[in-house]
MARMAR-304754 format. One record per residue (C-alpha): residue number from 0; x, y, z. Coordinates in Angstrom, 2 decimals, decimal comma. Layout:
<recs>
seq|u|v|w
NUM|X|Y|Z
...
</recs>
This chain:
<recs>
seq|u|v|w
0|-28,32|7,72|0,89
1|-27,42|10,94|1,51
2|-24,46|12,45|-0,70
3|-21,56|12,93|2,29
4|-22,01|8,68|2,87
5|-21,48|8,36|-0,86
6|-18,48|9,87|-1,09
7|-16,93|8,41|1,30
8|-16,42|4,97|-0,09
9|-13,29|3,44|-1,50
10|-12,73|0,37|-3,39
11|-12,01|-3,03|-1,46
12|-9,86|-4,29|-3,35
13|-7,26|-1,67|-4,69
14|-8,54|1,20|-2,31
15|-9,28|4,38|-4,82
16|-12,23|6,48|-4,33
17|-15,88|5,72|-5,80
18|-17,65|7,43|-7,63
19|-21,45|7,85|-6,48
20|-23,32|5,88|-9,25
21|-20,35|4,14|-9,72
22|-18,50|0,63|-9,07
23|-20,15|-2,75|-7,97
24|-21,72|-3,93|-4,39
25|-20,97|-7,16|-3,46
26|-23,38|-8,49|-0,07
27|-21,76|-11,81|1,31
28|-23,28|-13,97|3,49
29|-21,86|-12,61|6,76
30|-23,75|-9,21|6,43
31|-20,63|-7,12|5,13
32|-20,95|-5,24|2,08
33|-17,65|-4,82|-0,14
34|-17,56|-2,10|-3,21
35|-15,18|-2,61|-6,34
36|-14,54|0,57|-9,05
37|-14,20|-1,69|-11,62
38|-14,20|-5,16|-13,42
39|-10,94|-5,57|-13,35
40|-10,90|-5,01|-9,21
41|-14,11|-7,74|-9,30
42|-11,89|-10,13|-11,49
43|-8,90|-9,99|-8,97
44|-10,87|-10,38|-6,35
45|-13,34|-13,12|-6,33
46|-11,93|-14,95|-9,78
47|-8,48|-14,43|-9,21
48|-8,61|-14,63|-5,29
49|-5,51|-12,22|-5,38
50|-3,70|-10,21|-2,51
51|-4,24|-6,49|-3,08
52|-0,98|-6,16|-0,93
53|1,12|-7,59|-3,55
54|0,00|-5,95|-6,76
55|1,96|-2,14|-7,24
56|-0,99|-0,84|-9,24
57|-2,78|-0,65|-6,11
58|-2,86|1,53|-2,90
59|-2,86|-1,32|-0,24
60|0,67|-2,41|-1,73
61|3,34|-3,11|0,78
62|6,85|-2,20|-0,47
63|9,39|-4,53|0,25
64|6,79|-7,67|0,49
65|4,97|-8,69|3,75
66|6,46|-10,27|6,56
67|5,75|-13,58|7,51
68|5,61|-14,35|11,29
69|5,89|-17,80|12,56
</recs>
């Protein structure tokens, strides 16, 4: 992997930069690959099964909540 696609990836779950020869791959079923910077990021995403978009500590939050269509 060359070192410009190694910088370029970000967390899926809170959406900070990684670190090359950092964080943790995760390879689903479907073929996608998503990339966590840390255990706690793992934890509140598979365990937890949390909405990044709610949580202020990281940069997907929405301010003012999200809008529900019906």
């Amino acid at each position: 992997m060359s070192k410009t696609a190694a910088s370029l990836r970000n967390c899926f779950f809170c959406g900070k930069h990684i670190n090359s020869g950092t964080g943790v791959m995760l390879a689903k079923n479907d073929g996608s690959i998503q990339w966590t910077c840390s255990n706690k990021c793992k934890k509140n995403l598979r365990l937890l099964k949390r909405d990044p978009r709610k949580l202020k500590w990281t940069k997907k939050y929405v301010k003012g909540g999200l809008k529900v269509t019906k």
